[in-house]
BAFITI-685747 format. One line per 8 residues: their letters; for each residue x, z, y of C-alpha. Coordinates in steps of 0.2 Angstrom, whole numbers, padded with zeros to 4 digits. Each point is the difference from the previous one (the first is absolute). Example, Ala and Ser with C-alpha at 12.3 -4.5 7.8 and 13.67 -1.06 7.14 Angstrom:
BEGIN
AS	0062,0039,-0022 | 0006,-0003,0017
END
This chain:
BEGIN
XXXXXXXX	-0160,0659,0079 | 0016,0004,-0010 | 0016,0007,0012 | 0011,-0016,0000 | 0016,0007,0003 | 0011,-0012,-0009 | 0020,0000,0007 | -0004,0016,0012
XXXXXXXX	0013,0013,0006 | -0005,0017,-0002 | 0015,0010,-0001 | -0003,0018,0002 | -0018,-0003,0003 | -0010,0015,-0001 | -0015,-0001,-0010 | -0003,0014,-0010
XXXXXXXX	-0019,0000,-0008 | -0003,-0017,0006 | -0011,-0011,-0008 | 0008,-0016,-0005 | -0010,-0008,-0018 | 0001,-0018,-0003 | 0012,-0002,0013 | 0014,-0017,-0001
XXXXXXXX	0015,0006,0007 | 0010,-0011,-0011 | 0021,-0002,0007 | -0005,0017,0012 | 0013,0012,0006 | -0006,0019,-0002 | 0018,0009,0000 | -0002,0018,0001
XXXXXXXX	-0018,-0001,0006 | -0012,0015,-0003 | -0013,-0004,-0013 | -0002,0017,-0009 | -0019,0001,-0006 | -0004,-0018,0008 | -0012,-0012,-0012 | 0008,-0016,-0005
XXXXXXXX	-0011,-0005,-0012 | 0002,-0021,-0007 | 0011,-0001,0014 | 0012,-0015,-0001 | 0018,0006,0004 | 0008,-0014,-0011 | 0019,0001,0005 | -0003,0015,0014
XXXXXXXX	0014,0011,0005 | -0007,0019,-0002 | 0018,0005,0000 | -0001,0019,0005 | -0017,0001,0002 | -0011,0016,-0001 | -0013,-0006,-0012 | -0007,0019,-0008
XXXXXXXX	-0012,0000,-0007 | -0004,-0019,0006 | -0014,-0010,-0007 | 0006,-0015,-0008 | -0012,-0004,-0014 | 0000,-0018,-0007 | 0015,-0003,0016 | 0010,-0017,-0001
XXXXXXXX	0018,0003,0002 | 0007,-0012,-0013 | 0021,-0001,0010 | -0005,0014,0011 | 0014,0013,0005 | -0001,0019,0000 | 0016,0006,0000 | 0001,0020,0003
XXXXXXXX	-0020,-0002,0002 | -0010,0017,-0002 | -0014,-0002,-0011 | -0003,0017,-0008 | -0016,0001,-0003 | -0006,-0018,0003 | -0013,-0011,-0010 | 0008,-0015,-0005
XXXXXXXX	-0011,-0004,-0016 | -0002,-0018,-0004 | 0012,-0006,0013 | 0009,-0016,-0001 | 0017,0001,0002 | 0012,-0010,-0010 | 0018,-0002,0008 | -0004,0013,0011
XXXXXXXX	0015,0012,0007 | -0002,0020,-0004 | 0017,0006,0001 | 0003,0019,0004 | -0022,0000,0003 | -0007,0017,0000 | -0015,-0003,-0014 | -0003,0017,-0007
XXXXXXXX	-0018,0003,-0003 | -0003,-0015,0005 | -0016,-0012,-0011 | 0007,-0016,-0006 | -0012,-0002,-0015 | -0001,-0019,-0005 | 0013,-0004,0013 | 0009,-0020,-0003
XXXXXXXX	0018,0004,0005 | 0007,-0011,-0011 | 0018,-0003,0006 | 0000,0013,0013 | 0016,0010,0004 | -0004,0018,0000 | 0019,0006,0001 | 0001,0020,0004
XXXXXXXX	-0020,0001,0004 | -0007,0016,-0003 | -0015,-0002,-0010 | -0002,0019,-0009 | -0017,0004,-0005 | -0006,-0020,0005 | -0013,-0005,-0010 | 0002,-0022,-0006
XXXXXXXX	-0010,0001,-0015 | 0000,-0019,-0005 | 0011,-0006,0015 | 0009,-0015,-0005 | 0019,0002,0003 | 0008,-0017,-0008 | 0017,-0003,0006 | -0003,0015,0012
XXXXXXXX	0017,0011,0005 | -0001,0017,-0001 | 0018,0005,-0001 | 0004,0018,0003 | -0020,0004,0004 | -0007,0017,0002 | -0015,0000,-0012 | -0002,0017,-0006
XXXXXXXX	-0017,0004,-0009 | -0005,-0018,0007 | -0017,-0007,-0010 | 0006,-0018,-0008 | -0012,-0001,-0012 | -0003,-0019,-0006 | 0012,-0005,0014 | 0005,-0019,-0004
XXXXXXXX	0018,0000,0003 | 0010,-0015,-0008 | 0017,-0001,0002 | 0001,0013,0013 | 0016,0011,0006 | -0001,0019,-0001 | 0018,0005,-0001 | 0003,0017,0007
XXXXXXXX	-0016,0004,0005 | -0009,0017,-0001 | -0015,0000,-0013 | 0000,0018,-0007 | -0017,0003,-0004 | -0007,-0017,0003 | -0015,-0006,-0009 | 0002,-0018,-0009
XXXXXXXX	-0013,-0001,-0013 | -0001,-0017,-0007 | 0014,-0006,0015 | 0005,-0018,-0003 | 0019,0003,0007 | 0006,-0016,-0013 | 0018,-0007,0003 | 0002,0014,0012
XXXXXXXX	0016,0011,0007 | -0003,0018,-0003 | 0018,0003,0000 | 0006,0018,0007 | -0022,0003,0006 | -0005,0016,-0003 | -0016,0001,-0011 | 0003,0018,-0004
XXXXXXXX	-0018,0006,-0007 | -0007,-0016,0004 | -0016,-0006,-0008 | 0004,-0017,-0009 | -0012,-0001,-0015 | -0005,-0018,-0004 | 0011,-0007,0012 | 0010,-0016,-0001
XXXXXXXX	0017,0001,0001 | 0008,-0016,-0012 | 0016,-0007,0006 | 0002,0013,0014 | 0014,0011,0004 | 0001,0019,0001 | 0019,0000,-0003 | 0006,0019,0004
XXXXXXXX	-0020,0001,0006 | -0008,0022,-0001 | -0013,0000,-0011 | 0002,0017,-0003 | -0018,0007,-0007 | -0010,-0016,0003 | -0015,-0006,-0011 | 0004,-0018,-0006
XXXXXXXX	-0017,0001,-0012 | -0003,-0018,-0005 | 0013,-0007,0012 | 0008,-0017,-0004 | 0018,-0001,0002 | 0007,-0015,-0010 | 0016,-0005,0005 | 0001,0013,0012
XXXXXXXX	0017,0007,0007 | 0000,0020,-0001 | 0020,0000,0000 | 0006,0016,0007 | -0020,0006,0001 | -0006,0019,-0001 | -0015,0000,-0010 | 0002,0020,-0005
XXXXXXXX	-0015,0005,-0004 | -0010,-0015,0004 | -0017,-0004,-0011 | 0003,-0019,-0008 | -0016,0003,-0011 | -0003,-0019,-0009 | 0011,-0007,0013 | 0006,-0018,-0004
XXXXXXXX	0022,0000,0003 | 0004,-0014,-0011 | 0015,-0011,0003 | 0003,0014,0017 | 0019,0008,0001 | 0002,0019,0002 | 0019,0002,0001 | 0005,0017,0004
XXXXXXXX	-0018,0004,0007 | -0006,0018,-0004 | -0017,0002,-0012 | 0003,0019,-0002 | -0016,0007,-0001 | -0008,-0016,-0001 | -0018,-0004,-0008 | 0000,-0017,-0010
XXXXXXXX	-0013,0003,-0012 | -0007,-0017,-0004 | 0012,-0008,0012 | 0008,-0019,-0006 | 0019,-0001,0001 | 0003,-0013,-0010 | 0015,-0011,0004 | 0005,0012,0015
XXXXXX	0017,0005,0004 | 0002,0021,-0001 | 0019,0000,-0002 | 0009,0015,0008 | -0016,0010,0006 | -0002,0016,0001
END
């Protein structure tokens, strides 16, 4: 039979490599506890506190943790693909390498979580917070992220092909090199945003904010920027062959 362990303390517990799939440890405690390489497979920890917790290179494949907590939680290298985890709390997470491919963690707060090099190809991200997150040469690839907060955070090199980030804040992120071709960007706001040598290929940014926006070098091949304002951003070295501006605002820029 499935481990019932519904409202149990485990603070500290030390169970690294433990096998624990299709566990209901729904409302548990599991602060600080050792979990590194454990398998936690369908395992229901709906509103769990994992606060501190060692999860490396943890199992957690098609995991419920929909208003879970993992504050300061290390997950480098964990397998979180298809998890459920809306309102779920990231902040200051350790996520690099981790796999969160197909991942629902639609009004998540991600705050200062490292994800470099994470892979959430299609994750959905709606409403999600991810101020001042580290996601350098993170895969986003068909990510779903409506009306999502980026602001500050650290996407050089990122991979957003075909991104749905409508209505979002981009303002002050970092998407030096990025990878944003096809992507959705209408009614979002990159205002003083590095764009510096990205590809924008195809991208749609109607009524987008790039006020104050390096885009120096960056490819906007056939890019849709109608109705957008550019005040004072910088297109030195820009590509825009093919690319539709009518209706936007360039006044001042460089």
């Amino acid at each position: 039979d499935d481990v019932r362990m519904d409202r149990a303390k485990l603070d500290k517990a030390k169970l690294q490599q433990a096998s624990l799939d299709g566990a209901r440890a729904v409302n548990s405690v599991w602060t600080a506890a050792d979990l590194q390489g454990a398998s936690l497979k369908e395992t229901y920890l709906d509103h769990a506190l994992l606060d501190g917790a060692n999860l490396k290179a943890a199992v957690l494949t098609c995991a419920h943790l929909d208003g879970a907590s993992l504050t300061e939680a290390d997950l480098t290298h964990a397998d979180l693909r298809s998890v459920h985890a809306s309102d779920s709390l990231w902040t200051g997470a350790d996520l690099q390498d981790a796999c969160l491919e197909w991942a629902c963690l639609d009004r998540a707060r991600l705050d200062g979580a490292n994800l470099s090099h994470a892979l959430l190809g299609r994750a959905r991200l709606e409403s999600a917070s991810l101020t001042k997150t580290t996601m350098t040469a993170a895969d986003l690839h068909l990510v779903r992220a409506f009306d999502s907060t980026w602001t500050g955070s650290q996407l050089q090199g990122a991979k957003l092909t075909s991104a749905v980030l409508v209505n979002s804040h981009l303002d002050l992120a970092d998407l030096t090199n990025a990878i944003l071709d096809d992507a959705q960007l209408s009614c979002s706001a990159l205002i003083n945003a590095q764009l510096a040598g990205a590809s924008l290929q195809r991208a749609s940014l109607d009524r987008a904010r790039l006020d104050g926006a390096n885009l120096r070098g960056a490819v906007l091949t056939e890019a849709k920027i109608t109705t957008a304002t550019l005040t004072d951003a910088c297109l030195a070295e820009a590509v825009l062959r093919g690319a539709v501006l009518e209706g936007t605002v360039l006044d001042a820029s460089n």
